[in-house]
N, C-alpha and C positions, 0 to 999 in steps of 0.2 A: 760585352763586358758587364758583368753585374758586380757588387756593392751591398754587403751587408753588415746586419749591426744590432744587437740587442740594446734595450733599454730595460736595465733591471728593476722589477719587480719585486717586492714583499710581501712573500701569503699569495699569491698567485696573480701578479698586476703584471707580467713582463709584458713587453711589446718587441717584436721583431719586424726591423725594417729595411729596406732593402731599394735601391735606385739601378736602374740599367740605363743601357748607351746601347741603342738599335743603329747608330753608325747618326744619325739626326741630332744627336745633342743626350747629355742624362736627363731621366725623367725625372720628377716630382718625385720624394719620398714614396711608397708605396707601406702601410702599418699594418701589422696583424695581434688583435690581442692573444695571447696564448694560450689564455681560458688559466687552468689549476696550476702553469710553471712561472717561476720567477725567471728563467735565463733559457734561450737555447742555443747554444757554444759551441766552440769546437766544429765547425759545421765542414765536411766534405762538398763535394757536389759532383754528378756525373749527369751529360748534356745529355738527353733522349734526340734533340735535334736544335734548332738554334732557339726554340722559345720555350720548351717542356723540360723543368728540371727532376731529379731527383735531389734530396740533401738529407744528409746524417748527420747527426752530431748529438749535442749532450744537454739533458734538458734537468733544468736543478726545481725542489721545491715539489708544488705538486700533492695530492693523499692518496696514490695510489702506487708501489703499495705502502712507502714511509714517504709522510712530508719532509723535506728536505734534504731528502737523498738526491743522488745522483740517477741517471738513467739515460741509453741512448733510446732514440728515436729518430723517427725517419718521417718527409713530410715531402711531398709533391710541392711544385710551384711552378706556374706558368708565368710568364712575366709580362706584366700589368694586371697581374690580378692577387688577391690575399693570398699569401700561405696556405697550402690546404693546410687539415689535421692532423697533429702532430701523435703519433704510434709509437708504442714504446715498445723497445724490442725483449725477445726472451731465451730464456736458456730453457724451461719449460715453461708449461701452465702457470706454475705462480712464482716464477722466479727470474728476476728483472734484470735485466745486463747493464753496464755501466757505462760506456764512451765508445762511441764512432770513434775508428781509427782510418778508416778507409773504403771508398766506394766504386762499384766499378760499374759500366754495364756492359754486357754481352751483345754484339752487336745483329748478331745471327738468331737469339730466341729475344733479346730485348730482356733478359734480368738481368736484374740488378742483384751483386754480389757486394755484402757489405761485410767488414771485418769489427767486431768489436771486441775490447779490452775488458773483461771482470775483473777489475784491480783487486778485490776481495778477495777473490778465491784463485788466483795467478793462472789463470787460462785465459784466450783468445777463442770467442766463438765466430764462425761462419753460418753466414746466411745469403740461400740462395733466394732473390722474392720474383717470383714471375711479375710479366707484364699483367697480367690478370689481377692484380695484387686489388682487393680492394681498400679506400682509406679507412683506419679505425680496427681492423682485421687486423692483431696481431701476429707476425709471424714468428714461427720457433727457431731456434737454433738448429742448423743442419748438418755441424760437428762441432764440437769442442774439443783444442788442442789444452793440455793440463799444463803445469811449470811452464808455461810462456807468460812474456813480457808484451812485446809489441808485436804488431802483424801489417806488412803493405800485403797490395798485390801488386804486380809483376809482370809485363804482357813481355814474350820474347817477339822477337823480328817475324817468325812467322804465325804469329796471332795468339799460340798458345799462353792462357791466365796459369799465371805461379801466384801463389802463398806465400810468402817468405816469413816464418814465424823467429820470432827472437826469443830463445831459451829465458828463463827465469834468475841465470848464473850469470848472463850479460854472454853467453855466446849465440850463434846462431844455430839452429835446428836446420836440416836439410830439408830446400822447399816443397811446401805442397802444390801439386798442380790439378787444377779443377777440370774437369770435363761433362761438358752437359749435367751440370749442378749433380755431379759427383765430385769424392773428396780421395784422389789416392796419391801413394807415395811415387814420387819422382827427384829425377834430379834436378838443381837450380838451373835456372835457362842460364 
């Protein structure tokens, strides 16, 4: 069981912190300063195993590339120890996606598949990030669906990862289904 929690920041002071339960009792507070964000929110989380996490979520503030925008990013954490560093994710080279909506990982290559929302420009991009993933290494978007709303994913009964994007009209779009960090069309499990 882990336990998290921002302490907001102004101009880049946040602090995120975080307590676990190894089954012995909850630990001590565990802090990490954030460095240039004020906030990191909205956090997902997908277990690598019982003490290696992954988390997404949304990190506010910040100068790169506007101070006090919005931005997803993704950060490692092992537990009892700091937050790694926090990576902001991208739709290309210089252009910054907005909110973690969903995380997954593959259990057979070990990526991590995250779904984010660009509330800006009404698309949902997907990102496959290998294990190899180094921290600080941005990675790019590895499709973007246009006129959508929201995106989970989706495991059916026999292991295969679905998409399920939510149209821009408030319907649903017909799922997508991933395969070895490819992106094509299927039907919903």
């Amino acid at each position: 069981r882990v336990v998290w929690w921002t302490v907001v920041g102004f101009g880049g002071t946040g602090t995120w912190v975080y307590t676990y339960n190894d089954g012995s009792g909850w630990t001590a507070p565990i802090s990490t300063d954030i460095g240039e964000y004020d906030d990191f929110s909205y956090v997902y989380v997908a277990f690598v195993d019982s003490t290696h996490l992954l988390l997404g979520g949304e990190v506010v503030g910040g100068t790169d590339p506007d101070p006090g925008d919005f931005h997803a990013a993704i950060a490692r954490l092992t537990l009892g120890q700091p937050l790694g560093p926090l990576t902001v994710l991208r739709a290309d080279a210089t252009e910054a996606l907005e909110g973690v909506e969903d995380v997954w990982l593959e259990p057979s290559t070990q990526t991590f598949h995250v779904v984010v929302h660009d509330y800006q420009a009404d698309r949902v991009a997907w990102l496959a990030i290998p294990a190899t993933w180094t921290d600080g290494v941005e990675p790019l978007a590895d499709g973007i669906f246009v006129d959508a709303f929201r995106a989970r994913f989706v495991e059916s009964a026999a292991g295969a990862l679905h998409l399920v994007v939510g149209a821009e009209d408030g319907e649903t779009s017909p799922a997508i289904r991933i395969f070895d960090s490819t992106v094509n069309a299927a039907e919903a499990p």
